[in-house]
C-alpha positions in Angstrom: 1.4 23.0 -37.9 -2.1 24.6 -37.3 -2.3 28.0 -39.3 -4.5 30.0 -36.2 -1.5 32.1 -35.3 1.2 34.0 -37.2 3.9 34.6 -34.6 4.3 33.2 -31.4 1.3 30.8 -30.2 1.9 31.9 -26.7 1.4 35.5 -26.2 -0.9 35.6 -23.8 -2.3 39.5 -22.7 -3.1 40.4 -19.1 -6.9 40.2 -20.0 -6.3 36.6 -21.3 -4.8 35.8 -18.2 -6.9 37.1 -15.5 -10.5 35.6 -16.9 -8.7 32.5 -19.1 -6.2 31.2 -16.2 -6.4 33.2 -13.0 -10.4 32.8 -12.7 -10.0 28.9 -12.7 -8.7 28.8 -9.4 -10.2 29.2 -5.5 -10.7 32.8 -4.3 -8.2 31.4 -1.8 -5.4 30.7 -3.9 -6.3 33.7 -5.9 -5.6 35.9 -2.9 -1.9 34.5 -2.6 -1.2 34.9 -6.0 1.7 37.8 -6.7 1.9 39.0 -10.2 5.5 40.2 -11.7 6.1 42.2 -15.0 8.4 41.6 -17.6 10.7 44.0 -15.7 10.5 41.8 -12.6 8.7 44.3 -10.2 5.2 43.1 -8.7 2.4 44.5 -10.5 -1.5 43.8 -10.9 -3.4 42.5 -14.2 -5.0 46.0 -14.1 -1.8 48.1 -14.0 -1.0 48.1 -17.2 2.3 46.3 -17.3 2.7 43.0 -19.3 2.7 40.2 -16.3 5.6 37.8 -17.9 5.2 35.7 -14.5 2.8 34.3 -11.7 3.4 33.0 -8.6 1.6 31.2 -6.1 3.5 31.5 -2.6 5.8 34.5 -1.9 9.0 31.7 -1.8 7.6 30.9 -5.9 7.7 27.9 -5.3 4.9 27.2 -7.2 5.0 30.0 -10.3 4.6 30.1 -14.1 6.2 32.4 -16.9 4.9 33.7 -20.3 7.4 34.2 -22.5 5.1 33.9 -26.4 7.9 31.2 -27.5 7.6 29.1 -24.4 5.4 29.2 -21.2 7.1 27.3 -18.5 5.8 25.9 -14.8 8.0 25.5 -12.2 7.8 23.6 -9.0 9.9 23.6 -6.6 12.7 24.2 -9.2 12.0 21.4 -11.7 11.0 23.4 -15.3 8.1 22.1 -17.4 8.6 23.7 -20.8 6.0 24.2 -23.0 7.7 25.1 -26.4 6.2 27.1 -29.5 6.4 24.3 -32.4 7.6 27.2 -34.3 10.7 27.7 -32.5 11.5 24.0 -31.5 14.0 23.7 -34.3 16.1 26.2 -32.3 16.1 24.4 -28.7 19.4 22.7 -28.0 20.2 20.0 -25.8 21.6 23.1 -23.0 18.3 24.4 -23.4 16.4 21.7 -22.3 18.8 19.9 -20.1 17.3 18.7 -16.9 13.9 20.3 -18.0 10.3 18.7 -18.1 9.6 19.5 -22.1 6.1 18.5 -23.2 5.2 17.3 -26.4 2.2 18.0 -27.6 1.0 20.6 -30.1 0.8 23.8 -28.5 -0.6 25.4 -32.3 -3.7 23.3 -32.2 -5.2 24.6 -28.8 -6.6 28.1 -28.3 -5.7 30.8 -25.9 -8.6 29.4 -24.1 -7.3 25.9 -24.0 -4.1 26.4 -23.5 -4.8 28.9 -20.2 -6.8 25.9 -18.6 -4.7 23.4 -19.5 -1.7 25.1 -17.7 -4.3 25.8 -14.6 -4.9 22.3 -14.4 -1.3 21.2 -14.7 -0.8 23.9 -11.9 -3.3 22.8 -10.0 -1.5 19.4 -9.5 0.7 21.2 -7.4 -1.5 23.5 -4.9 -0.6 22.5 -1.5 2.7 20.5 -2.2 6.5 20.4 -0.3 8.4 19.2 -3.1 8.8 17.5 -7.0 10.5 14.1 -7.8 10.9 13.8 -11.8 11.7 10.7 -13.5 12.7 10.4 -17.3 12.4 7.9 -19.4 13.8 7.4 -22.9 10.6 7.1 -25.6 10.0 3.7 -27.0 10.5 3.7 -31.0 6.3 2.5 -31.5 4.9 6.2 -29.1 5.3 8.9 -31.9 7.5 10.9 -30.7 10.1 12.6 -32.7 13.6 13.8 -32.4 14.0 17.3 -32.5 17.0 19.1 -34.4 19.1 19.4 -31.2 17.2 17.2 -28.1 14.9 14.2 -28.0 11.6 13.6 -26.6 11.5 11.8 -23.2 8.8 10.7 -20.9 8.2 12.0 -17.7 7.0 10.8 -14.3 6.5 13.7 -12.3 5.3 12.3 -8.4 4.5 15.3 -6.1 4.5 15.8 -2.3 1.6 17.0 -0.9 0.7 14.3 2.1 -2.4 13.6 0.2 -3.7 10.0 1.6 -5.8 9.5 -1.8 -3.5 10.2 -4.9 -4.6 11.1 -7.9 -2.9 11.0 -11.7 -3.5 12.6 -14.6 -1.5 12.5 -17.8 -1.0 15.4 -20.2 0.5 13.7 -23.5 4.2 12.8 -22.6 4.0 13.8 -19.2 2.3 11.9 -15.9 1.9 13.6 -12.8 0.8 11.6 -9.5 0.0 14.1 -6.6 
């Protein structure tokens, strides 16, 4: 476990977020974006309050949460988890059940890399109707571990958008075609 942070890899401040995440997408989908504080009422990056979630259409269909233990994408109510390593130990099988978790080290990456991996895990989505996960149990030879409570799956996440030419792109245990 990489020694860069001494709580919670995932506490991401507004500033972070607008020029790390936000600035990675269109001016288009910018303007759609709606920004809600940890107290659940809208706000803006520049307001002061601590955005905990953002969402892309007004029905958040499309929206993702900062929680410092866990960030977590949701489309079209299918969770992708993105779980501190730290606090993995404490995740139970409830926790996780029915949930997208991804598996990869979350301690290694910066705030920088983390905020554009999560805009281009986002960005499978723009412009989609709906989510279809699969999971798969992990073969003994990928690396994967058990957990104290859950064990690592794979997921096959295909996405409805219409989109004539699909496109794939895999992020560690997780494939998404859209």
């Amino acid at each position: 476990m990489s020694e860069m942070y001494n709580g919670y890899c995932m506490k991401f401040n507004n500033e972070e977020i607008r020029q790390l995440f936000c600035n990675k997408f269109s001016d288009e989908i910018r303007s759609q974006i709606i920004y809600i504080a940890e107290d659940g009422s809208e706000a803006d990056l520049e307001s002061g309050k601590k955005i905990e979630t953002i969402a892309f259409d007004k029905e958040e269909n499309i929206s993702i949460m900062f929680l410092g233990h866990q960030t977590s994408i949701f489309a079209y109510n299918q969770e992708i988890m993105f779980i501190d390593e730290a606090s993995r130990g404490s995740y139970t099988i409830s926790d996780v059940y029915g949930n997208v978790v991804y598996e990869g080290k979350m301690r290694e990456m910066s705030h920088e890399q983390m905020l554009d991996f999560f805009s281009k895990i986002i960005l499978c989505f723009i412009g989609s109707t709906g989510v279809h996960v699969t999971e798969l149990d992990v073969p003994p030879t990928s690396g994967y571990q058990k957990h104290n409570y859950f064990d690592a799956h794979i997921y096959i996440i295909n996405v409805d958008n219409g989109h004539a030419n699909r496109q794939s792109q895999i992020f560690e245990n997780i494939t998404i075609y859209y």
